[in-house]
C-alpha positions as CSV (number, residue, x, y, z in Angstrom):
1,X,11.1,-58.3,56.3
2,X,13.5,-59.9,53.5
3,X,10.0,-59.2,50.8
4,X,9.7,-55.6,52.2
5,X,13.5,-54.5,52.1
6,X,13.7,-55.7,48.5
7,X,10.9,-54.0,47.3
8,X,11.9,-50.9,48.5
9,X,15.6,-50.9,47.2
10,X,14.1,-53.0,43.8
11,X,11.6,-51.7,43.2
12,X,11.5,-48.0,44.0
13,X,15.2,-47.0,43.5
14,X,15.4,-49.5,41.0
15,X,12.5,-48.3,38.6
16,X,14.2,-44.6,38.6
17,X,17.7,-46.2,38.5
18,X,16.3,-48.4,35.0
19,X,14.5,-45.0,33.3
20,X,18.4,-43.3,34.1
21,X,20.2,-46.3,32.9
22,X,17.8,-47.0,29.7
23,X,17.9,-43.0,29.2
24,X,21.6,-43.4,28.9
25,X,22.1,-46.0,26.6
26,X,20.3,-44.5,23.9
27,X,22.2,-41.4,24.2
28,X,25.4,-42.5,25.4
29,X,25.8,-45.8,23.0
30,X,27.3,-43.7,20.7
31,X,30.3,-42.4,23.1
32,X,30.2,-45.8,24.8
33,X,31.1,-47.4,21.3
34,X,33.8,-44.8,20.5
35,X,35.4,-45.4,23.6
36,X,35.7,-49.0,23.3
37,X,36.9,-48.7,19.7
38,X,39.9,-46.4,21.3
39,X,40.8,-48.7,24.3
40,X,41.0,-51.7,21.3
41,X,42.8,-49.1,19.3
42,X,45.6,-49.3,21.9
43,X,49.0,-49.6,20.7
44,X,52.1,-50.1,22.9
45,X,55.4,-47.9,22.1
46,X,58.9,-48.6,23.3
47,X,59.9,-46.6,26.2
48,X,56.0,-46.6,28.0
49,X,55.3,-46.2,31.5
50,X,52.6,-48.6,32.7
51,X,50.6,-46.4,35.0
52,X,48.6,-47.5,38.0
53,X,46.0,-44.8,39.5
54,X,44.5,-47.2,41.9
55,X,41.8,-45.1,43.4
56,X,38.9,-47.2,43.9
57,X,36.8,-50.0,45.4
58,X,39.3,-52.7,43.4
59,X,36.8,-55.5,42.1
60,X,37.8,-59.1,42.0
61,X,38.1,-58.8,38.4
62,X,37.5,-56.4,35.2
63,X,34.3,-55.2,34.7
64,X,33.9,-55.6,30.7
65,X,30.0,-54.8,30.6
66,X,29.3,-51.6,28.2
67,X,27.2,-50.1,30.4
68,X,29.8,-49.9,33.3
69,X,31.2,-46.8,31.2
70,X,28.5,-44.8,32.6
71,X,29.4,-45.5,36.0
72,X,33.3,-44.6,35.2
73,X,32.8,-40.9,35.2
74,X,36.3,-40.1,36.8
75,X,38.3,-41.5,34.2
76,X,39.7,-44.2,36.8
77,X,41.2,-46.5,34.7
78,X,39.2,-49.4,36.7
79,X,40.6,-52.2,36.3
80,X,39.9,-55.3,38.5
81,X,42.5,-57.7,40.5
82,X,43.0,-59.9,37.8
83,X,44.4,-57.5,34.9
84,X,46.5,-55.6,37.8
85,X,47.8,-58.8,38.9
86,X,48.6,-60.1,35.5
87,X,49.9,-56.5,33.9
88,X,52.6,-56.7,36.6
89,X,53.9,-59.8,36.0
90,X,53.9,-59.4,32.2
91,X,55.6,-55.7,32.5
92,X,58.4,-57.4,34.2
93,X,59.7,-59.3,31.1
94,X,58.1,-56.8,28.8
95,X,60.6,-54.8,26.2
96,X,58.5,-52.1,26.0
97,X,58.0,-51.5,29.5
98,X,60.3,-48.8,31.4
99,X,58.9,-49.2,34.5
100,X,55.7,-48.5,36.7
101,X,54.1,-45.5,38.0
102,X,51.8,-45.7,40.9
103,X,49.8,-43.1,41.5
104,X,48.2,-43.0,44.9
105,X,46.0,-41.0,47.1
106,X,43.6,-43.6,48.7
107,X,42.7,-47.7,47.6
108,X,39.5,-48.3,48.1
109,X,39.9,-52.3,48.6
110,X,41.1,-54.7,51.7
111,X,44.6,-54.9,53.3
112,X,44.4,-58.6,51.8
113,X,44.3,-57.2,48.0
114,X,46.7,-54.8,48.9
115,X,49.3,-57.1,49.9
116,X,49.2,-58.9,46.5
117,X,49.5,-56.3,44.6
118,X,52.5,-55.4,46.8
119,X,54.2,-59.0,46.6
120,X,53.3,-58.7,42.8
121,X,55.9,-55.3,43.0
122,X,58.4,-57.3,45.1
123,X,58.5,-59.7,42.5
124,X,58.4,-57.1,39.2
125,X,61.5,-55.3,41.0
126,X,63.3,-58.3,40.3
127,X,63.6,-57.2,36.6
128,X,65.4,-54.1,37.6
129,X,62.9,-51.6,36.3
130,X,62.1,-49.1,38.1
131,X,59.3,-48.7,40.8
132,X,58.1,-45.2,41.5
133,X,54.6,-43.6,43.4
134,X,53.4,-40.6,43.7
135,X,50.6,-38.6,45.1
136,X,49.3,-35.0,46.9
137,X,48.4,-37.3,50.3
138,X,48.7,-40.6,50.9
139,X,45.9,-42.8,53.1
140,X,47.5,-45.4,54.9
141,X,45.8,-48.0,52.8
142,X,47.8,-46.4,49.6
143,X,51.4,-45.7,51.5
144,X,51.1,-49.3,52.5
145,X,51.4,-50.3,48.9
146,X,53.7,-47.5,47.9
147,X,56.5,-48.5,50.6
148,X,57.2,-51.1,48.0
149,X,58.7,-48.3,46.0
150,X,62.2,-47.1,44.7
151,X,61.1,-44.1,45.7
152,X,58.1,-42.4,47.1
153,X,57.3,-38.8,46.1
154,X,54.7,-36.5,47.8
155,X,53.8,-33.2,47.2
156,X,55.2,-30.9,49.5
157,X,52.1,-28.9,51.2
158,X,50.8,-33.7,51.1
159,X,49.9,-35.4,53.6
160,X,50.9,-39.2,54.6
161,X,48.4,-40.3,57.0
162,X,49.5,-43.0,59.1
163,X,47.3,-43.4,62.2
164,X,46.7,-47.6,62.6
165,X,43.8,-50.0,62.2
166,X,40.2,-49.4,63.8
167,X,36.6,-51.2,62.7
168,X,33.3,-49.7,63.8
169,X,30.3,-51.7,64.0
170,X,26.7,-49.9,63.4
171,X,24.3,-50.6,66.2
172,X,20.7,-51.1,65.6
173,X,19.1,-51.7,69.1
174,X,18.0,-48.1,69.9
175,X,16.8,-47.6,66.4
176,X,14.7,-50.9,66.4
177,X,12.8,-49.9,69.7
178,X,11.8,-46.5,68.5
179,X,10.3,-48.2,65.6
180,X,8.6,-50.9,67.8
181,X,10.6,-54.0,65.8
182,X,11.6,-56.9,67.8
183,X,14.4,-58.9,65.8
184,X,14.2,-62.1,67.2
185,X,17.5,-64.1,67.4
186,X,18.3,-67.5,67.4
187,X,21.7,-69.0,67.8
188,X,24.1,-71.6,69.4
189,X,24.4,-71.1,73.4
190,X,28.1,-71.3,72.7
191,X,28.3,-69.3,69.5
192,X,29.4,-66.5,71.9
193,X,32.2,-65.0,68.8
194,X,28.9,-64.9,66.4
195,X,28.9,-60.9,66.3
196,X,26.8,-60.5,63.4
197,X,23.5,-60.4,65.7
198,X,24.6,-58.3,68.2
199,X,23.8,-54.6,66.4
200,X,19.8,-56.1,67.2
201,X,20.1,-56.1,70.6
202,X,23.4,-54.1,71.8
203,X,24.3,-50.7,71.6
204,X,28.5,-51.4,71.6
205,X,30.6,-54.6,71.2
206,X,30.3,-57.7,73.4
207,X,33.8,-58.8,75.4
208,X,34.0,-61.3,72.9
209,X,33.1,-59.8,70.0
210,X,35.8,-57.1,71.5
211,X,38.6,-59.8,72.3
212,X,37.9,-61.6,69.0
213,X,38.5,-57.9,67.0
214,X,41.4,-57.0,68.8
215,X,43.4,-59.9,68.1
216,X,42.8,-60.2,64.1
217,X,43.5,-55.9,64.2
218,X,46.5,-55.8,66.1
219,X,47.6,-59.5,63.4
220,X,46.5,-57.1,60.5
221,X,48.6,-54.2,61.8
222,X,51.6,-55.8,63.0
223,X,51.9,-57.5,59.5
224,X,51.6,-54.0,57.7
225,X,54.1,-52.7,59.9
226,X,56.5,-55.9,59.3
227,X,56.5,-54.9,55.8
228,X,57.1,-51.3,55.7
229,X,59.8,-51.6,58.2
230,X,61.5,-54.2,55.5
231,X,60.8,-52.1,52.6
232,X,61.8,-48.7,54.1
233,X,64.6,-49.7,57.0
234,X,62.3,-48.2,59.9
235,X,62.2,-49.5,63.0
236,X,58.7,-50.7,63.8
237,X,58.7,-49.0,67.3
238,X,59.1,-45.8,65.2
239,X,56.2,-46.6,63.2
240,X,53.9,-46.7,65.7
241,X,55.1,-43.7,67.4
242,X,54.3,-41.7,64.5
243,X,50.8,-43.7,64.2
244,X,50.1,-42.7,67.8
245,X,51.2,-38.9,67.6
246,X,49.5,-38.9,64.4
247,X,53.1,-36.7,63.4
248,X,53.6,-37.7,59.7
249,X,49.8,-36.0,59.1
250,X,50.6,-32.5,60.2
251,X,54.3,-32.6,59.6
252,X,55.8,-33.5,55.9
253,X,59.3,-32.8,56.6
254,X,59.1,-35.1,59.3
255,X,57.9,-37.6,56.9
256,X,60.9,-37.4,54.9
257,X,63.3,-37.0,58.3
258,X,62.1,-40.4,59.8
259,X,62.4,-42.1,56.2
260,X,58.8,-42.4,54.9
261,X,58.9,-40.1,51.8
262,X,62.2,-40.2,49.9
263,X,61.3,-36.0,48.3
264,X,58.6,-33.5,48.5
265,X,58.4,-32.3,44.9
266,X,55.3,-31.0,42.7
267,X,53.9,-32.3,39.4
268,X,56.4,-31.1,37.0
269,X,59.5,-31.9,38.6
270,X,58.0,-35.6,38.9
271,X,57.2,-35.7,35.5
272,X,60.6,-34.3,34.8
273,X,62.0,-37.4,36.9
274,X,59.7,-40.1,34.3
275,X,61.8,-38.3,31.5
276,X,65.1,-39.3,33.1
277,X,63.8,-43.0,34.0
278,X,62.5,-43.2,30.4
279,X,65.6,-41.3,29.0
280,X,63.3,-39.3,27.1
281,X,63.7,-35.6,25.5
282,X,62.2,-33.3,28.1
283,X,60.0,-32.1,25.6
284,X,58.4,-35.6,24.8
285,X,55.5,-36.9,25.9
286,X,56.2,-39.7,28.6
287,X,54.3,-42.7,26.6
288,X,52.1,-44.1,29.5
289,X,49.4,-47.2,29.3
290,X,46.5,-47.4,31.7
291,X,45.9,-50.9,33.2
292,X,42.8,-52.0,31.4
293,X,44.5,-50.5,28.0
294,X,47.6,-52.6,28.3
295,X,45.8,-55.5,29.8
296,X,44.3,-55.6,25.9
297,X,47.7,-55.5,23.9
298,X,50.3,-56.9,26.8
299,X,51.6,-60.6,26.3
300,X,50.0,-63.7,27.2
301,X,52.3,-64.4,30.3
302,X,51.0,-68.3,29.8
303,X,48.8,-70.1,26.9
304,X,48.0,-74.2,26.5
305,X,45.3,-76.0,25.2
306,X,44.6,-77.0,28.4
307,X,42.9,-74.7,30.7
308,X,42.6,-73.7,34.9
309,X,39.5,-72.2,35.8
310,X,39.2,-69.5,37.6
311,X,35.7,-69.2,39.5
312,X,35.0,-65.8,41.4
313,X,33.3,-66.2,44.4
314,X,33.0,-62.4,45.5
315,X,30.4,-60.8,47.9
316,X,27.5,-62.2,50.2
317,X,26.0,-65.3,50.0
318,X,22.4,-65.5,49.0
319,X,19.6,-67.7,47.2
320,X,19.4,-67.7,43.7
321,X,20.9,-65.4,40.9
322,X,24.1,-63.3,41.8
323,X,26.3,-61.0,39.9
324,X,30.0,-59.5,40.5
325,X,29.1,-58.4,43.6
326,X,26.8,-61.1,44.9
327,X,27.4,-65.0,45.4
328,X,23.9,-66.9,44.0
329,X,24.0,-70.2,44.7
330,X,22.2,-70.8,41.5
331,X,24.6,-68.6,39.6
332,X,28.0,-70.1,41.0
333,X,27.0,-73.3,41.6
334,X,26.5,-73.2,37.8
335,X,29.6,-71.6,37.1
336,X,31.6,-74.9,39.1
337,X,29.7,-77.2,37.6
338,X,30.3,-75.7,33.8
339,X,34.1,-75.8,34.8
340,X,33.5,-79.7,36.1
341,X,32.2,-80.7,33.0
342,X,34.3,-78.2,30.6
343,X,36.9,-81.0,29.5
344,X,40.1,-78.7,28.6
345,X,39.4,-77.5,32.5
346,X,41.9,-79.4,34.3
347,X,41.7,-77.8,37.7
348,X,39.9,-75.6,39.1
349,X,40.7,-72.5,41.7
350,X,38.3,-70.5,43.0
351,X,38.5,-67.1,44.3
352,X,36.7,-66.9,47.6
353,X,36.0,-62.9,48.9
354,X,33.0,-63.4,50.8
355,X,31.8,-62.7,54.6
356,X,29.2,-65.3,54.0
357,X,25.4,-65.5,54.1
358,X,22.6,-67.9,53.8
359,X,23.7,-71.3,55.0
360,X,21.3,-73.1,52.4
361,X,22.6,-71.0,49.7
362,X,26.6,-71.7,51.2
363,X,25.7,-76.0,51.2
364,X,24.4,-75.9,47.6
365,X,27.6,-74.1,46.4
366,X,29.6,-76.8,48.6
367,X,28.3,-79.6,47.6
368,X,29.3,-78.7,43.9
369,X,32.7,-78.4,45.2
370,X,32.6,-81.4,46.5
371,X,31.6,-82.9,43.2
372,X,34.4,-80.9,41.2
373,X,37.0,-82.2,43.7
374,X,36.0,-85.7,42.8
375,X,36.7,-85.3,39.4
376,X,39.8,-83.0,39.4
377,X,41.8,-80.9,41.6
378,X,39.5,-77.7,43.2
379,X,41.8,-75.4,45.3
380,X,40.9,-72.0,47.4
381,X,42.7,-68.6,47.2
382,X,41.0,-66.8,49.7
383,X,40.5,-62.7,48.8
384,X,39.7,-60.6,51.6
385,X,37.6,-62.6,53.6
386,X,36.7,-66.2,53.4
387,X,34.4,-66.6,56.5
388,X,31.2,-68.0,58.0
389,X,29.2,-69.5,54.8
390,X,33.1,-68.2,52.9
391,X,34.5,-70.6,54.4
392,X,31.9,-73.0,54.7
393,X,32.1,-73.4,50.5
394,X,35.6,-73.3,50.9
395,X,35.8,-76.5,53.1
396,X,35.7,-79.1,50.7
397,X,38.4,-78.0,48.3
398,X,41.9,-80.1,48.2
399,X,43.8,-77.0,49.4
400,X,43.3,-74.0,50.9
401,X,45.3,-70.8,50.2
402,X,45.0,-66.8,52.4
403,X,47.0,-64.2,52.4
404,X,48.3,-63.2,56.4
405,X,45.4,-60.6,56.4
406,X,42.6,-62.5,55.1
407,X,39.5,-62.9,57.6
408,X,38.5,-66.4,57.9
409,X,37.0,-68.8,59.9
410,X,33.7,-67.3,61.9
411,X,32.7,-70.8,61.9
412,X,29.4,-70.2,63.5
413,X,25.0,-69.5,62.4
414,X,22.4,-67.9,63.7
415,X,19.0,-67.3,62.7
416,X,16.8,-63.7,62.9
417,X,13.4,-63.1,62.3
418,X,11.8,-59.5,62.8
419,X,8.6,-59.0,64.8
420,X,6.7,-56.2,63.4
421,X,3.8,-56.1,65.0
422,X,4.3,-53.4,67.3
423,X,5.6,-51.0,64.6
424,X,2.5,-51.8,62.1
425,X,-0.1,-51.7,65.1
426,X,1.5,-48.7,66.9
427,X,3.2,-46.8,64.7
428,X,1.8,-47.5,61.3
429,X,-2.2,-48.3,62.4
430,X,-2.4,-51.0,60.9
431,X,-3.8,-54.8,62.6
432,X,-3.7,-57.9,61.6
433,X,-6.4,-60.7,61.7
434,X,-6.1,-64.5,60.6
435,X,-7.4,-67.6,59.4
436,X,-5.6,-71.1,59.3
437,X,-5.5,-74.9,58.8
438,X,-3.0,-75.5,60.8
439,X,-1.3,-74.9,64.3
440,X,1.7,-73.8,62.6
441,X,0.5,-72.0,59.7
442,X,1.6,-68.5,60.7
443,X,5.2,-69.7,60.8
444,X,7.5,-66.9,59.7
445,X,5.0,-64.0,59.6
446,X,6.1,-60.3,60.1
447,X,3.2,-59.6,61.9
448,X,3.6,-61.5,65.5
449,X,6.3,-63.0,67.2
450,X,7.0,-66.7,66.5
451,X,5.5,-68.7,69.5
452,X,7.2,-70.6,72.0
453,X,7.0,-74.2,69.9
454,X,8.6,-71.9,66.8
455,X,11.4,-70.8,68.8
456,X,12.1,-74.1,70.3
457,X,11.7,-75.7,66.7
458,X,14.1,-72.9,65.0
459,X,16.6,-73.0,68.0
460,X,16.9,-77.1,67.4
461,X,17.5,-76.2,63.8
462,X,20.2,-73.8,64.4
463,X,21.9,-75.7,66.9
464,X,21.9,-78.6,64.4
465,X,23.4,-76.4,61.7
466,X,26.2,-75.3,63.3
467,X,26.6,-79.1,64.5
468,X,26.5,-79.8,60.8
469,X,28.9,-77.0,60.3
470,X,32.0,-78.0,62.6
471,X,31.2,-81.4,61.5
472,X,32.0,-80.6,58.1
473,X,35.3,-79.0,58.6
474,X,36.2,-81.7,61.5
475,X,35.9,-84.0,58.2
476,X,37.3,-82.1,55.3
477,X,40.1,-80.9,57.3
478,X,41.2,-83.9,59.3
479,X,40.5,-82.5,63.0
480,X,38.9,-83.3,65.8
481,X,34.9,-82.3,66.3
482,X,35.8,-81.0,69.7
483,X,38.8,-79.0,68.3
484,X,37.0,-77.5,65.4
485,X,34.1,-76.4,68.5
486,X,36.7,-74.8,70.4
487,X,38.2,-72.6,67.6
488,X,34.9,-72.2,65.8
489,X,31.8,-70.8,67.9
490,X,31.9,-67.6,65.3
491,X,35.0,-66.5,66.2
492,X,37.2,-64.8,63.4
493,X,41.0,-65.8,62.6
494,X,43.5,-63.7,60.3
495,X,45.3,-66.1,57.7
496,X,48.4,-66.1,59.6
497,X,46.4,-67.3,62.6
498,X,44.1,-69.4,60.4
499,X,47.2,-71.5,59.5
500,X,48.2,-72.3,62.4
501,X,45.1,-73.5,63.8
502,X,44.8,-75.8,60.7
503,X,41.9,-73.9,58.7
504,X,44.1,-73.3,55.9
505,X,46.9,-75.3,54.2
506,X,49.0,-72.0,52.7
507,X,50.2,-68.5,52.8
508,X,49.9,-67.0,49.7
509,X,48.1,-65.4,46.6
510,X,45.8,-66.3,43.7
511,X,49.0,-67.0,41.9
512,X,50.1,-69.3,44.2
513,X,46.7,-71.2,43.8
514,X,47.0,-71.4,40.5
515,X,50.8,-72.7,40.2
516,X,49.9,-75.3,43.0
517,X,46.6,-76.2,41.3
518,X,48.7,-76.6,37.7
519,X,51.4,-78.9,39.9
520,X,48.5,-81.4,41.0
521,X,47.0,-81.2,37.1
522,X,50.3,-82.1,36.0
523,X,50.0,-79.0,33.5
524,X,53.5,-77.2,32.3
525,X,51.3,-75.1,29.6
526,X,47.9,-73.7,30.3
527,X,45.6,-71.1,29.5
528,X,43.0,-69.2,32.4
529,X,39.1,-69.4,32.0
530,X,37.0,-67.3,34.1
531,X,33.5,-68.5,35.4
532,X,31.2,-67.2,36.0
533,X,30.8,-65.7,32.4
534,X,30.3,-61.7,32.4
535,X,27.0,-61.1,31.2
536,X,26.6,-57.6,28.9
537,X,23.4,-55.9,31.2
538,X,22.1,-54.2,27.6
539,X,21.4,-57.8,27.1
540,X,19.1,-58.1,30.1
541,X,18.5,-55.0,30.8
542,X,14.7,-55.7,32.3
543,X,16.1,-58.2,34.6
544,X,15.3,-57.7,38.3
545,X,19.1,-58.2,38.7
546,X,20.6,-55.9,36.6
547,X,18.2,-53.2,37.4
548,X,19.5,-54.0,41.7
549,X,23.1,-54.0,40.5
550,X,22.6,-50.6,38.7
551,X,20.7,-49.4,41.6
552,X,23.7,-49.7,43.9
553,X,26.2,-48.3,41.8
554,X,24.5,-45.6,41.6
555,X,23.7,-44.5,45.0
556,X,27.2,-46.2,46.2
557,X,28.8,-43.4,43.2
558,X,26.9,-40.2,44.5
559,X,26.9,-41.5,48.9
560,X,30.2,-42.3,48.3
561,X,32.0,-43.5,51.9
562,X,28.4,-43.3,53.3
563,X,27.1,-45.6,51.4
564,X,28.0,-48.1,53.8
565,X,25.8,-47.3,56.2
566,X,22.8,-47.7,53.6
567,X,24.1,-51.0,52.8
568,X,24.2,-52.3,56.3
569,X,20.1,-51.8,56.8
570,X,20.0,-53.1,53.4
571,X,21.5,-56.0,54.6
572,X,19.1,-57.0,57.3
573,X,16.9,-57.7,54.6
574,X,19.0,-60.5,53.8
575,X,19.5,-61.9,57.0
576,X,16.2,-64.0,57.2
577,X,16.8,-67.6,58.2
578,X,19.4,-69.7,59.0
579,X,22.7,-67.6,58.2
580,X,26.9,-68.0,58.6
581,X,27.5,-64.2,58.1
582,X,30.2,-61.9,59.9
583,X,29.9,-58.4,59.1
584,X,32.0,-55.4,60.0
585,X,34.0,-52.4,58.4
586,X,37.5,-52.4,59.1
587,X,39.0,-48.6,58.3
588,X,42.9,-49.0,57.3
């Protein structure tokens, strides 16, 4: 199944997807070079705006590859976590920074990244500058950022919609008998949380799963809620009446009536407003700087011989090579041990953002961690979700740090392997005959079920992992086996629940990581150092890799928000084995 998927996204899509991108560079190297030597060009003028459109799937960090112009067609300035992060905290003591401009329709990231960014803005109002946003409508993802604001402005014929939280699972059960596939599951008896195999043989949530969601929601919305009631002086009950009425979507006065829009004005008389902020002529330009063009010229906000290490774990957890989007265990277990043996590294925090994956992949990474720890202090800032194999690399660190709506925990495996013997006899023609040496020879074949001894073998080995699983966090984070059992069993925590049940040490962001991991380093001067290194993909352009991470973004630019739904069958190929996964979508 895992051999058959891949060749069909790799190999067919990705052929095309290589002749496009290889098609490209020799005709677009020329504007790709031009356009870098204008972003270096950047100069920064007294009076500028820094200017945050924020409009997209938010990666962990800056994508610096050449070839990712190609794939920036909008003019999205698209700059990753880290530069956003880092140009708000230098604008704050900047000269020649006036203040910041958020312009906002919809974020394309997690209510986790979200929230740093907005306690990033909590902390740059400090200064004194000024804080404005902006935009035609408003998602609830984006006005949950732009509450921060001095003021929010919408357009008046806008829309703010503000409507709560919801997640929607895709089911697979009907589809799979059509085709005559069998996915056959194995998992702990009391892994009863574990949703991530329940699309193979429901058709809607388990009670559990159900229970499990609604509790880590209703945590998610109530924080969001908290904080716009702080920023904006409305009374939470009010919120929520809006939410349910769905009012503040068909009705903009109302929007500004109740408190949630401070004016309804157009484009002009906003940009007439960044001339009074700026105390520029009205005939000026306003002098703005994207984020990735002040992230080249603004200054170094700490520098040291010494250096922290930052290692980005970001996406699902497989075997082998990974890339921005995907945890290797070859790739990152490299990357932590380069920053192990790097002696100016000092300390090392890692990024976590993962949902998990293969359980072998998520023990080699660990065990690297485990190694780093030995030598000098390893600590966790958990992204958007840190859960299943997430949190199984995350175990071994020294301290643990989540934002209130990181999803964590999911401490919990299971194992699939597809029958499809029925599909290929029935629906394809095709039969199957064999020859072999010995009585288990046939293990793991597509083409017949496993036999009774294989699933008595594989269920052993899964109920053994999952032993070897709460084990591992009974030990690492000094509770009891039992305890860890009863909180564990797949089930999935928000941070603020996390910490109170012990899986995490903290509350806070990457920057508290890093100030905490500097404290145990003894460090008062540093510099940052990213692992794992960006690789240039003109530089390996032939490599099965780089032609899979072309082939996504791609078909993720022109499917847009149904591109999900391609991903999730995509993602049964990867869920072969032993695996600590939790997927879902969660739509804020």
């Amino acid at each position: 199944m895992k051999s058959f998927f891949k060749t069909f996204f790799a190999s067919f899509l990705g052929s095309a997807v290589l002749l496009l991108v290889v098609v490209i560079f020799i005709f677009g190297s020329l504007i790709a070079s031009i356009a870098k030597s204008s972003e270096t060009n950047v100069t920064l003028k007294p009076k500028t705006v820094l200017y945050m459109n924020l409009n997209y799937d938010i990666p962990e960090r800056t994508n610096s590859n050449s070839l990712a112009m190609y794939f920036n067609t909008s003019k999205i300035d698209m700059a990753g976590m880290n530069d956003i992060l880092n140009n708000i905290d230098a604008a704050a003591t900047d000269a020649n920074i006036e203040g910041i401009f958020l312009n906002l329709s919809d974020i394309g990231t997690s209510t986790a990244n979200i929230e740093e960014i907005r306690n990033r803005l909590i902390s740059f109002k400090e200064s004194g500058k000024f804080l404005i946003s902006y935009a035609e409508a408003y998602t609830q993802s984006a006005y949950y950022l732009a509450s921060v604001s001095d003021k929010i402005y919408m357009l008046p014929d806008g829309v703010l919609d503000i409507h709560g939280i919801a997640t929607q699972g895709t089911f697979y059960k009907h589809l799979l008998e059509k085709l005559d596939i069998e996915m056959q599951i194995i998992r702990p008896a009391n892994n009863r949380f574990k949703s991530a195999v329940e699309p193979y043989f429901l058709d809607e949530m388990s009670d559990a799963n159900r229970e499990q969601t609604s509790v880590y929601l209703n945590s998610m919305w109530n924080k969001i809620c908290s904080d716009i009631s702080a920023s904006r002086n409305i009374e939470i009950e009010t919120i929520n009446k809006m939410a349910d009425e769905l009012t503040l979507m068909f009705d903009t006065q109302a929007a500004v009536d109740y408190g949630f829009i401070d004016e309804l004005i157009y484009k002009d008389q906003l940009l007439a407003k960044l001339h009074e902020l700026t105390n520029t002529a009205d005939k000026k330009k306003v002098n703005i700087i994207k984020n990735t063009q002040y992230a080249k010229v603004r200054p170094e906000l700490m520098k040291g011989e010494d250096n922290i290490a930052i290692v980005y774990a970001s996406g699902q957890i497989i075997d082998g090579e990974g890339d921005d989007t995907t945890i290797g265990s070859t790739t990152l277990s490299a990357a932590i041990r380069k920053a192990r043996t790097d002696k100016k590294v000092k300390a090392i925090v890692m990024r976590v953002n993962s949902p998990g994956g293969s359980a072998v992949a998520s023990e080699v990474i660990r065990r690297e961690v485990e190694l780093a720890a030995k030598e000098k202090p390893v600590i966790v800032s958990m992204g958007s979700y840190a859960a299943s194999g997430g949190y199984w690399i995350s175990s071994t660190a020294d301290y643990i740090f989540a934002d209130p709506n990181t999803l964590t925990g999911s401490i919990g495996v299971f194992g699939t392997f597809p029958n499809l013997k029925g599909f290929l006899n029935d629906k394809v023609g095709l039969t199957f005959d064999e020859v072999k040496t010995n009585e288990n020879s046939d293990f793991g074949s597509l083409y017949k079920p496993l036999s009774p001894y294989q699933m008595t073998m594989m269920q052993k080995h899964v109920t053994d992992t999952y032993d070897e699983f709460i084990t591992l966090v009974a030990e690492t984070r000094g509770l009891r086996k039992t305890f860890v059992d009863s909180i564990g069993q797949g089930r999935v925590w928000s941070g603020t629940d996390a910490i109170e049940i012990g899986l995490v040490d903290e509350l806070g962001g990457i920057d508290k990581a890093i100030a905490y991991a500097a404290d145990k380093a003894c460090l008062t001067s540093y510099s940052i150092k990213e692992f794992p290194k960006q690789e240039d993909p003109l530089q390996n352009l032939f490599k099965t890799e780089t032609q899979e991470y072309y082939t996504k973004a791609v078909m993720k630019k022109n499917l847009g928000s149904s591109y999900k739904y391609l991903e999730a069958i995509e993602n049964i190929s990867k869920t072969e084995g032993v695996q600590a996964l939790m997927p879902f979508v969660i739509y804020n």
